[in-house]
C-alpha positions, 0 to 999 in steps of 0.5 A: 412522723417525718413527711417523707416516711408518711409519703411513703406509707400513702405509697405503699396504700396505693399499691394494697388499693392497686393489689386488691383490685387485681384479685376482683378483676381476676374474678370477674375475668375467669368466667371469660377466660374459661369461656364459661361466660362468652364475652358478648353472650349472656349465661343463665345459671341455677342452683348454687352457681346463680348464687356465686353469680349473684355474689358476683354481682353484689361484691366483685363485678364492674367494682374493681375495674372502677378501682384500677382505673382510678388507679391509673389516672393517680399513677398518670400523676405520679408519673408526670409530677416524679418526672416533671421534678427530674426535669424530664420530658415528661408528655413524651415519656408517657407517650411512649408508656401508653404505646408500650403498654398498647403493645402488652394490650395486643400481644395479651388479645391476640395470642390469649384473650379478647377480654383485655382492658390494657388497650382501653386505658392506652388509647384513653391514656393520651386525653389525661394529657389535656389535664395535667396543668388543669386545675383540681376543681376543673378536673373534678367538674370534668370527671363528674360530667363524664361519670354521668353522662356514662350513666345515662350511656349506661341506662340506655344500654339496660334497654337493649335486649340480650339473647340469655342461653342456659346451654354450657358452651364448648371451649378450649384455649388450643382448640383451632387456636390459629383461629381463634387468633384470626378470630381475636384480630378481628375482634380488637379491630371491630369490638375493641376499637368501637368499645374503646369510643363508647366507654371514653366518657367512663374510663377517662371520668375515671381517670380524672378522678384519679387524677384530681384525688393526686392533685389535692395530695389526698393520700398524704392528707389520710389524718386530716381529711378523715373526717370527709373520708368516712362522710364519702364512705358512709353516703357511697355504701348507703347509695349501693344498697337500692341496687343490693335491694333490685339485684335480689329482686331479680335474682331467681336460683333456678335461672339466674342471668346478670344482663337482666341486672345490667343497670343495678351491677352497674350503678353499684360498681361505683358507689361500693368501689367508692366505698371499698376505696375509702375502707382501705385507706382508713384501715391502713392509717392502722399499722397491724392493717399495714402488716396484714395486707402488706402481702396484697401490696406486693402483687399490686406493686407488680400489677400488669406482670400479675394482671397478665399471668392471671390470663396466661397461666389459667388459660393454658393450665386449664386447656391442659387439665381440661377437654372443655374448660366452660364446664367447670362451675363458677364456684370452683372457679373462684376457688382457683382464683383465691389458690392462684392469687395467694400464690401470686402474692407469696411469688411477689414478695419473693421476687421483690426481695431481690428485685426493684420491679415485676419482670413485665413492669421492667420491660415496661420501664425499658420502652419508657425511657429508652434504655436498659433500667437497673433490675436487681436491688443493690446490696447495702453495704454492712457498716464496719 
């Protein structure tokens, strides 16, 4: 197998890695969406919804952003090294990539959800720029020191007492929307901003992880890391089972509330996302796992158009379906989630057929470099 093919099968990887994680974000941003789970409120639940929650708390919460971010810094070096080899000025031109996409951040708060993480990773986008020329072992030592001083944030956080309510909430997207959009202006401009300061030793670890798994060529490496790769897997699923073992501690089905778990969903969103990462790539060096999840790649390969109809289409259908949306039950739900995101993946590949990238991913591309980029694939011409 030729180096080029392989590159682009790590390639195609990247974006089952990138489509996976945007189904669990999607799982964990619904309730919120819905208003189902208010964002700075804590929600008891019992009976068969505690036990979705705690699925949610074992499997899918704080796993998968973990994964994008991860995502975003290994995607900020292949940006910076693809236009570094155009001789382009690459530093501008991932300015101007963070200042779009902080633009998609607002429009996505203030119009749908307050909810968004587009604005965090815009804002922490520009101290990636530090790095670039840094060296692999000092981006690793970075992203470690700031991966546990996160923690330590994050220890101390589980001390501070929150109010749980077991009452469902009243919520509708069009209820009072003009205030509700007063009301989300001023939620980026107090919560998100500090929010945005709190989590940079997290978000940019993160991203720095990313960035050094792109340094060290990691996804070209699969065959002759495996070894290392299945070490890391194995230790980071061992090290998720204590907070497994604390969470169903804790865990009771006449009232169950997440924030009593705070510190163990956590902790375990970094070991299981270490593992859920390490599993996928070792499952697609097999080409029947390349051709099963091919589907995933395809919404992955147009992630922010996806990530944002998520919130676009949900809140509006279910404000039309429903005089209070924080009615409907977790489990239902996640039901729609899977219905909505299996159209998603059937409406991606679709689109991809004809088109070279996501309708917002192009509007994206267009503020990037400044000029209108080529939309539809051309036609191969028949050999005669």
């Amino acid at each position: 197998m030729s180096l080029s093919v392989s590159k682009e099968q790590r390639i195609k990887s990247i974006d089952v890695l990138r489509g996976f994680a945007i189904l669990g974000i999607f799982l964990v941003n619904i309730p919120s969406m819905l208003g189902i789970e208010l964002l700075l409120e804590e929600r008891s639940y019992n009976g068969f919804d505690a036990y979705v929650r705690l699925f949610f708390d074992l499997f899918v919460q704080t796993k998968f952003y973990v994964i994008f971010s991860f995502l975003f810094g290994l995607g900020f070096w292949i940006f910076m090294s693809r236009a570094e080899q155009r001789g382009s000025k690459m530093y501008q031109l991932f300015s101007r990539r963070l200042v779009v996409l902080l633009l998609f951040a607002l429009i996505h708060i203030v119009l749908f959800w307050n909810g968004d993480i587009l604005n965090t990773y815009a804002f922490t986008g520009f101290w990636l720029l530090l790095f670039y020329r840094r060296s692999p072992k000092t981006i690793l030592i970075w992203s470690i020191v700031l991966l546990v001083l996160s923690e330590l944030f994050t220890i101390l956080e589980s001390f501070v007492p929150v109010t749980v309510s077991s009452d469902v909430p009243a919520f509708n997207y069009f209820d009072g929307w003009l205030d509700h959009v007063s009301e989300r202006i001023q939620f980026f401009l107090i919560y998100h901003i500090a929010s945005n300061v709190f989590y940079l030793p997290e978000i940019l670890g993160l991203f720095l992880l990313g960035l050094y798994v792109g340094k060290i060529n990691l996804f070209q490496r699969v065959k002759e890391l495996r070894k290392n790769i299945r070490m890391f897997q194995v230790i980071a699923f061992l090290f998720t089972i204590p907070s497994w073992i604390m969470l169903l501690i804790h865990f009771t089905p006449e009232s169950y509330s997440p924030g009593v778990s705070y510190l163990y969903v956590m902790t375990s969103g970094k070991t299981l996302s270490i593992f859920y990462v390490t599993s996928l790539i070792l499952l697609l060096e097999k080409e029947r796992w390349q051709v099963f999840l091919s589907p995933v790649g395809f919404v992955g390969r147009m992630a922010l158009t996806n990530y944002l109809s998520q919130t676009i289409v949900t809140t509006i259908l279910f404000a039309l379906l429903f005089d209070n949306t924080a009615e409907i039950t977790l489990w239902q739900s996640a039901i729609y989630c899977f219905a909505f995101y299996s159209l998603q993946m059937f409406l991606s590949k679709r689109w991809l057929s004809t088109y070279q990238f996501g309708p917002l991913e192009w509007i994206w591309r267009i503020g990037t470099y400044g000029k209108v980029q080529p939309l539809k694939k051309k036609l191969k011409k028949m050999a005669h």
